[in-house]
N, C-alpha and C positions, 0 to 999 in steps of 0.2 A: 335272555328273555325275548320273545317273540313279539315283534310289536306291529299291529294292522295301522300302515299311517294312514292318516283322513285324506282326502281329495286335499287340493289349494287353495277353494275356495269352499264358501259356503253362506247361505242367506243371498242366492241370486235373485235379483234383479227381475219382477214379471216379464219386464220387455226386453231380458238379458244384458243390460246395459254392463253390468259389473254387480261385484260382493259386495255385502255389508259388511263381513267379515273372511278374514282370511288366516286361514293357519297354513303353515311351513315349519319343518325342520330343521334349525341350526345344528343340531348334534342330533343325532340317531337315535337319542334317547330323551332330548330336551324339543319341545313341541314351543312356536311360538304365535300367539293368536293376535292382529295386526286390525283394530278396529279401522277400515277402509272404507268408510265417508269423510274424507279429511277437508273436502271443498263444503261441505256442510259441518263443519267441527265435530264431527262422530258424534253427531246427538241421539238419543236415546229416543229415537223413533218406535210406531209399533215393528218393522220389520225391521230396526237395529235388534231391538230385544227380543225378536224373534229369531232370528240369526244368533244371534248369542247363547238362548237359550237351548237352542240346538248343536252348540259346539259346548258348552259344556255336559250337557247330556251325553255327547259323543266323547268324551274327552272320560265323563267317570264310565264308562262302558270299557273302555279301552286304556288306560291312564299311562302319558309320560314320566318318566322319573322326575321331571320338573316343567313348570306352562311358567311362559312368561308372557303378560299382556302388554300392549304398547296400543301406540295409535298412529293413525297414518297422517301429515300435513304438519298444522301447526297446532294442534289441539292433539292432547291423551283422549278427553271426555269432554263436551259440553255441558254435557249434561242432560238436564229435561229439554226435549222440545218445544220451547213455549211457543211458538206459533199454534198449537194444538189447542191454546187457552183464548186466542183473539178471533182466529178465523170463523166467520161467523157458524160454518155450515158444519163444524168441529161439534163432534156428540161431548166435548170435555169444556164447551165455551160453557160460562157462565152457570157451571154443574160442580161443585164442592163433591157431592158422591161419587161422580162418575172419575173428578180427578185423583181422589181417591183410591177407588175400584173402579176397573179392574187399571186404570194404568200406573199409578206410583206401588202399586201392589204387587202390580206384575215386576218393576223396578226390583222391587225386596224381594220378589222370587227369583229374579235373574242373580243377583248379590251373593242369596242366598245360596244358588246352586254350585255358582264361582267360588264361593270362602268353602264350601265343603265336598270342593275336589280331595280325594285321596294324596295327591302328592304338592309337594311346595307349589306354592305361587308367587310370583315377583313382578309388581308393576312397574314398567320401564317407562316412566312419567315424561314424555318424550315433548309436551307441551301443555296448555290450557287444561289444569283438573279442576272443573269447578262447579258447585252444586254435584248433580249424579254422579259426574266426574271422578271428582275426590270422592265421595260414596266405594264408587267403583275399587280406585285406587284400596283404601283403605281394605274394602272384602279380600284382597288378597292379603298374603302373611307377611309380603317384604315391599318394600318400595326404593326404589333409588330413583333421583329425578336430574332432568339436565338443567344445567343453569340456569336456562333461557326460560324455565315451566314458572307456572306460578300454580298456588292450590286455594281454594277456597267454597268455603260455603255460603253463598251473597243470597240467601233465599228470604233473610229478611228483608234485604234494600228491594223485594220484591213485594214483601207487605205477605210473604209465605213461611212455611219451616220447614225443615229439611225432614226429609220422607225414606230414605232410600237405606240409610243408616248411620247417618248423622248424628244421632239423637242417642240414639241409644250405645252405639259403638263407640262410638268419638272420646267418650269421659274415660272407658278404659284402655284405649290408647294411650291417653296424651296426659289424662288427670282431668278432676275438673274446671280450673282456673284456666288452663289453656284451651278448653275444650268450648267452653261459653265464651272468651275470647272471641272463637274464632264461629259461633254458629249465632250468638249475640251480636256481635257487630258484623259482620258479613264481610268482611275485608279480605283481599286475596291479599297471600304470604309468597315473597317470592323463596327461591329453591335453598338460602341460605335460613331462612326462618323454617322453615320445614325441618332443615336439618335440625336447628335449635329446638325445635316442637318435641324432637322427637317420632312426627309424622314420616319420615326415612332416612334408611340407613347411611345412604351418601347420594353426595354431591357430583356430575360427571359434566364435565364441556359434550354439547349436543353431538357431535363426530364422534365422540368416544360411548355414546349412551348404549347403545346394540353390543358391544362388546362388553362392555362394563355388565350387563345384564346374562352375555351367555358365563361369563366366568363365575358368577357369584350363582347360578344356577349349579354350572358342572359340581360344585361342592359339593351334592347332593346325589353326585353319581357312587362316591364311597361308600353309601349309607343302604341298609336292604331296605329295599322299595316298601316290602309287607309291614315290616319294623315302621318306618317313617307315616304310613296312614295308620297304623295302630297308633302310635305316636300323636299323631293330628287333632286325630279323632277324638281321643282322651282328654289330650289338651283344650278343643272346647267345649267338651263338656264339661271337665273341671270347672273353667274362665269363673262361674255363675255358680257352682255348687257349693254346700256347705263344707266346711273341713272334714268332717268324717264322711261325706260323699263321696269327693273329692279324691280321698284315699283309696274309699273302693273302685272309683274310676281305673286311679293306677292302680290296684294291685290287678285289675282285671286285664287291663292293657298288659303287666308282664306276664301275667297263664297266656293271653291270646298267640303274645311272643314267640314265648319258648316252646309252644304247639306247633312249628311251621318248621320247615326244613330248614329255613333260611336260618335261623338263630343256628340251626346245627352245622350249617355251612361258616359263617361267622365265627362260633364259638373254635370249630376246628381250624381254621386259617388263622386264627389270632396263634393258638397252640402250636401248627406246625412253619410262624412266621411268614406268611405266604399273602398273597393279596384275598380275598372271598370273591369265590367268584357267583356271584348273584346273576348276572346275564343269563348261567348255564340252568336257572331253575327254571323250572313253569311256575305259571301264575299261581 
């Protein structure tokens, strides 16, 4: 498979200073996107999520076998910028609609864009997820986090409620008892109660987080690329549909399948014992 990588950076800086965000390559086929405001806790400025919204757009135009998100410093996400809410000359100070729209909006379109990338996504919870943060975190399909992270949703200790997808995602995560837990009292969980939430996969000492991330990515490299976003795709639209929806989701996901090359590559390497070689097809 032929893959256009991105530049190194992206979402620069008007007066070139630096990226908001940065993608690189760990593996050839595994893309990792590196939120780099870390001396501002990668908060969810208009030009963070403008940067973002542009590497993911670039990212389903072009798609990795797997994206893995991280963050740069000592923060994953901060989350909202609430300086945007006090500074007087702020079109968001003291405006309910305008916090609203277009910014916690634009929030759940960036979310939005990220959970439905074509290929796996893994947040590499590298510090601070909390409010949009976690939001973030959760829009992708995997998390593992490092010891040292903590997650939370504190939007009430703010006299707010969580916007980004908290609200709505969170109950089918985790259930509802640990979901209101955690957007009801606002309290960050450290990286051992996450694991117990259910909120990610595993637990990693901070040196080993980058690795721990490209390996439970490469998994992803066995599997045909086409298969896995049919796959994706299916699955959330199931999430929410009736059972006899549901159904028709999958049975339409396997026609989609078995109409592509790939299943025929697949099917015949399972047959003649052999590895499939998916790399050798076009998109």
């Amino acid at each position: 498979m032929t893959m256009t990588k991105p530049g190194p950076e992206t979402g620069q800086k008007p007066d070139g200073e630096g990226a908001f965000v940065r993608i690189d390559w760990p593996d050839e086929d595994i893309a990792r996107l590196t939120l780099a405001r870390g001396a501002a806790m990668n908060t969810l400025t208009w030009e963070m999520l403008g940067a973002l919204m542009n590497a993911f757009q670039d990212l389903r135009r072009d798609p990795p076998r797997a994206l893995i998100v991280t963050g740069e410093g000592r923060a994953f996400c901060g989350g909202a910028h609430l300086k945007y809410f006090t500074e007087p000359d702020s079109d968001l100070a003291d405006n309910p609609e305008g916090a609203r729209d277009p910014y916690v909006r634009q929030i759940l379109n960036v979310f939005n864009a990220l959970q439905d990338l074509p290929c796996p996504t893994i947040a590499a919870i590298n510090g601070h997820a909390l409010g949009g943060g976690m939001e973030m975190a959760i829009a992708c399909d995997f998390r593992i986090i490092s010891r040292t992270a903590r997650m939370g949703q504190p939007e009430v200790r703010l006299g707010l409620a969580p916007g980004g997808n908290g609200i709505q995602q969170l109950i089918h995560l985790v259930g509802r008892p640990r979901a209101l837990d955690l957007i009801l009292a606002g309290e960050a969980i450290e990286a051992d109660s996450a694991l117990t939430f259910g909120l990610v996969s595993s637990v990693h000492e901070p040196d080993d987080l980058d690795a721990a991330a490209l390996t439970f990515a490469r998994r992803f490299l066995a599997c045909g690329p086409r298969a896995v976003a049919i796959t994706k795709r299916a699955a959330l639209r199931a999430e929410y549909a009736a059972r006899s929806e549901a159904d028709e989701i999958a049975l339409d996901a396997v026609f989609e399948s078995f109409s592509t090359d790939e299943s025929r590559e697949g099917i015949r390497a399972f047959v003649e014992k052999r590895r499939p070689r998916y790399d050798k097809l076009t998109k």
